[in-house]
C-alpha positions as semicolon CSV with decimal commas, in nm:
position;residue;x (nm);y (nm);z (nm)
1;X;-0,429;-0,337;0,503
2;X;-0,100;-0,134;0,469
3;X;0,093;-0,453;0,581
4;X;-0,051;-0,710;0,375
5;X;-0,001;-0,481;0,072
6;X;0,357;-0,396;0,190
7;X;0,456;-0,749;0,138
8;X;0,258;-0,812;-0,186
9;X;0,440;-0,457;-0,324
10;X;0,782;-0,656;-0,133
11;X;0,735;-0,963;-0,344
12;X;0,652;-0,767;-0,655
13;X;0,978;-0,478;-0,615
14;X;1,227;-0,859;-0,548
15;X;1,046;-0,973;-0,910
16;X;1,090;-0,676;-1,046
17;X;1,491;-0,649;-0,943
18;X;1,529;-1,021;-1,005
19;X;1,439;-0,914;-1,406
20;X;1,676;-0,637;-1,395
21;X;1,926;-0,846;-1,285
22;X;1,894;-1,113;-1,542
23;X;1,874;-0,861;-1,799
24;X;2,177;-0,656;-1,658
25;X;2,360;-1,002;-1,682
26;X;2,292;-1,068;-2,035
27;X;2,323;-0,743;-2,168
28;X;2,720;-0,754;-2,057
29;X;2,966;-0,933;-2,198
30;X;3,169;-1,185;-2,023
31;X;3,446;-0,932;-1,981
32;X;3,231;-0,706;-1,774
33;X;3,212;-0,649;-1,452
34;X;3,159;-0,986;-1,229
35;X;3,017;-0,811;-0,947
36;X;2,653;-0,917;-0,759
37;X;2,473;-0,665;-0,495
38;X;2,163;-0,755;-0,265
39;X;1,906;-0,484;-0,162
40;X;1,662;-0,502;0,111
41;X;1,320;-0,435;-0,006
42;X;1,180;-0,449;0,350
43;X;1,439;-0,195;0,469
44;X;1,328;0,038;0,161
45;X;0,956;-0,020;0,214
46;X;1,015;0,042;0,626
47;X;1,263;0,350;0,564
48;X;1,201;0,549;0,272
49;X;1,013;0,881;0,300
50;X;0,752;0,798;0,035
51;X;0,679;0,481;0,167
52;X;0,619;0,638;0,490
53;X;0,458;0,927;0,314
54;X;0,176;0,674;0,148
55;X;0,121;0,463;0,527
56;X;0,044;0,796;0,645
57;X;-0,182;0,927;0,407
58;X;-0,408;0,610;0,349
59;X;-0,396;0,551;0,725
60;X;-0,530;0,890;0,762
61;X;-0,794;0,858;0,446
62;X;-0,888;0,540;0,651
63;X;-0,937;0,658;0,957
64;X;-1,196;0,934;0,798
65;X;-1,310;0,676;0,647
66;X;-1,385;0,462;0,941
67;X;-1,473;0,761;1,160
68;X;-1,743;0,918;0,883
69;X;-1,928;0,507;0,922
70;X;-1,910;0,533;1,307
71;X;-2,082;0,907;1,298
72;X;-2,316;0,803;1,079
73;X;-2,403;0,430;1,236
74;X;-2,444;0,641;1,548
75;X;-2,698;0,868;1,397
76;X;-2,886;0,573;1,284
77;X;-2,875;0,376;1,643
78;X;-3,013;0,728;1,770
79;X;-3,321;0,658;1,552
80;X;-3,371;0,308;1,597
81;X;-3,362;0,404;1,989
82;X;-3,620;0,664;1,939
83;X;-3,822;0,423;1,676
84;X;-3,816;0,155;2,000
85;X;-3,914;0,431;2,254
86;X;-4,237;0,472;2,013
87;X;-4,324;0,088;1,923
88;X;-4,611;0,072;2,170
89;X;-4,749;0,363;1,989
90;X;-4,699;0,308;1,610
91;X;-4,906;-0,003;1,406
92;X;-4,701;-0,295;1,352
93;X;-4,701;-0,254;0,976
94;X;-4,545;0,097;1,023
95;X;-4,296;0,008;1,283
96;X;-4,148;-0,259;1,024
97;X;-4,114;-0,044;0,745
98;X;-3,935;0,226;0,963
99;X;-3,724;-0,037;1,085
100;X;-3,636;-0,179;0,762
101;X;-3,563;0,186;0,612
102;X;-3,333;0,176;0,941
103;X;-3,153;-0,147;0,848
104;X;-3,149;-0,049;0,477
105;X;-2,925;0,292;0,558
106;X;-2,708;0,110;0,774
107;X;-2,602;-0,196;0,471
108;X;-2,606;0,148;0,279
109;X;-2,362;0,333;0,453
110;X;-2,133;0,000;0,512
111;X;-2,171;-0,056;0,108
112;X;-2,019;0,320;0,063
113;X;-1,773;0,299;0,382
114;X;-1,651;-0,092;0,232
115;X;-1,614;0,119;-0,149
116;X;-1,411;0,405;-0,044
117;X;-1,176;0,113;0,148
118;X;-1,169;-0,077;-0,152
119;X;-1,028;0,247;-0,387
120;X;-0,752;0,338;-0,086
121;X;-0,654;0,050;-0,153
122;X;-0,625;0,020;-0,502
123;X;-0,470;0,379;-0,444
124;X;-0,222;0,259;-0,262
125;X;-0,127;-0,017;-0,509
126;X;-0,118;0,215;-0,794
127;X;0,140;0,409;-0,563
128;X;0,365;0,129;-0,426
129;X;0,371;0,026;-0,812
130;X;0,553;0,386;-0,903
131;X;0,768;0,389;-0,620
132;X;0,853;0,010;-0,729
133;X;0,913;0,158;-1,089
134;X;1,159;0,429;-0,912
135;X;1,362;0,185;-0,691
136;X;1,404;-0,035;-1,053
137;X;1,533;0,274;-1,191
138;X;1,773;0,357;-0,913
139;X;1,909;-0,001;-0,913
140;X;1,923;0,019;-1,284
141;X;2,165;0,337;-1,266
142;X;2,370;0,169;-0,972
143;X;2,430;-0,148;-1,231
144;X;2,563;0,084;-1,477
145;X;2,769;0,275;-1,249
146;X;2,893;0,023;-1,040
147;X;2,911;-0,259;-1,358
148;X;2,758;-0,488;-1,149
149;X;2,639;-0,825;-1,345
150;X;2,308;-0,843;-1,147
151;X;2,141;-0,726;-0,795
152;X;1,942;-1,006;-0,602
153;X;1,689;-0,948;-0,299
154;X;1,847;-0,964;0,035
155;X;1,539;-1,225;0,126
156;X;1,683;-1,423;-0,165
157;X;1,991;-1,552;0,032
158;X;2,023;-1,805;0,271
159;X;2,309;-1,780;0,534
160;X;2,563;-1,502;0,590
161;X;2,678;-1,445;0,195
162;X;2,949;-1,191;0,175
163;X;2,799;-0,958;-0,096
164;X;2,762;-0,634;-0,072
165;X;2,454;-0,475;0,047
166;X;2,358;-0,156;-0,201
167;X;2,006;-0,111;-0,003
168;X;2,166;0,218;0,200
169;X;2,274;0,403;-0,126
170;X;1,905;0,233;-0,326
171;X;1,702;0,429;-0,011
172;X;1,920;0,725;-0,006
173;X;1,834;0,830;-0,394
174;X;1,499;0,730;-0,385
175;X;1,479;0,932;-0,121
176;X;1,575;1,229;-0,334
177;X;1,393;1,147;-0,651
178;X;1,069;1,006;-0,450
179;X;1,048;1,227;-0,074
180;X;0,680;1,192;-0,111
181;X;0,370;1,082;-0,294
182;X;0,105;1,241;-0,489
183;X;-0,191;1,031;-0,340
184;X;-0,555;1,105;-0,469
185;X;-0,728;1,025;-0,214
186;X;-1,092;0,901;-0,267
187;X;-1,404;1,149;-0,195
188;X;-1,608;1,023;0,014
C-alpha cells in the first residue's frame, strides 16, 4: 500500500517541481541566473523524517486494522465450530439461518476492516500531498536563493549529467519545517 502510493506521491512531487521549474524559468529574465539543479524525490520520500513518520503511523493503523479483522474472524470461526458441533441436534431450517447470520458478520466485518483501509489510505494521500506542497516550497526558496533557472527530477535524466544535485540541502529543511506528521488516523 505504502509503496504503491510512494511512487504515485513520487510521480506527482517530479510534476509538481517540473511546474516550478518552468515557472522559475519564465519568471527570470534572460540575464538571470543560468543555473539547473536535480532533486531526488525517491531519496526525499526514503529519507525524510515525515515521510518515515507517515510509513510508520499508517503501517501501525494497519496493522490494528488487520489484527482487530483477525480477532474478530476468530470469534466467528469459534461459533461456526460450536454451530457444527450442534448440527445433528438443531432442525435444518435453524442450522441455515445461524449459519447465514455467521457468514453475514464475517462479509460484515471484512466490509468495515476493507473501509477503514480504504480512509488510511486516502489519509495517507492527503499527507504525502502536504509534504509534496512543503518540498515545492523548499525548492521554491532554493531557486530564489540560489537564482537557479529551473530544478528537474533526478529520474528525469538519462546518463551521468554533471548538474548539481540540491536533494541533500531539499531533505535537510524539510526536515526542519516537516519532522513529522499530524495523521488522523481513522476510528475504527
Amino acid at each position: 500500500m505504502t509503496t504503491r502510493m510512494g511512487f504515485r506521491i513520487a510521480a506527482g512531487i517530479a510534476a509538481v517541481l517540473l511546474t516550478v521549474a518552468v515557472q522559475a524559468v519564465f519568471a527570470q529574465n534572460s540575464t538571470a541566473g543560468r543555473e539547473i539543479a536535480t532533486v531526488d524525490v525517491r531519496f526525499l520520500l526514503r529519507h525524510a523524517a515525515v515521510a518515515k513518520d507517515v510509513r510508520a503511523k499508517i503501517n501501525a493503523a494497519g496493522n490494528k486494522i488487520q489484527q482487530g479483522l483477525e480477532r474478530k474472524l476468530n470469534a466467528v470461526s469459534e461459533d461456526f465450530a460450536r454451530l457444527e458441533k450442534l448440527r445433528a441436534k438443531l432442525p435444518e431450517e435453524t442450522y441455515l439461518q445461524q449459519l447465514t447470520r455467521l457468514r453475514s458478520k464475517v462479509e460484515r466485518e471484512q466490509g468495515i476492516a476493507n473501509t477503514h483501509q480504504q480512509e488510511l489510505i486516502n489519509t495517507e494521500r492527503i499527507v504525502l500531498q502536504e509534504i509534496a506542497a512543503t518540498v515545492e516550497g523548499v525548492v521554491d526558496k532554493i531557486i530564489m536563493e540560489r537564482r537557479l533557472r529551473m530544478v528537474i527530477t533526478k529520474s528525469s535524466i538519462i546518463g551521468s549529467a554533471a548538474i548539481p544535485d540540491i536533494s541533500a540541502e531539499v531533505l535537510k529543511r524539510l526536515n526542519q519545517q516537516m519532522p513529522e506528521a499530524k495523521i488522523k488516523i481513522p476510528k475504527q
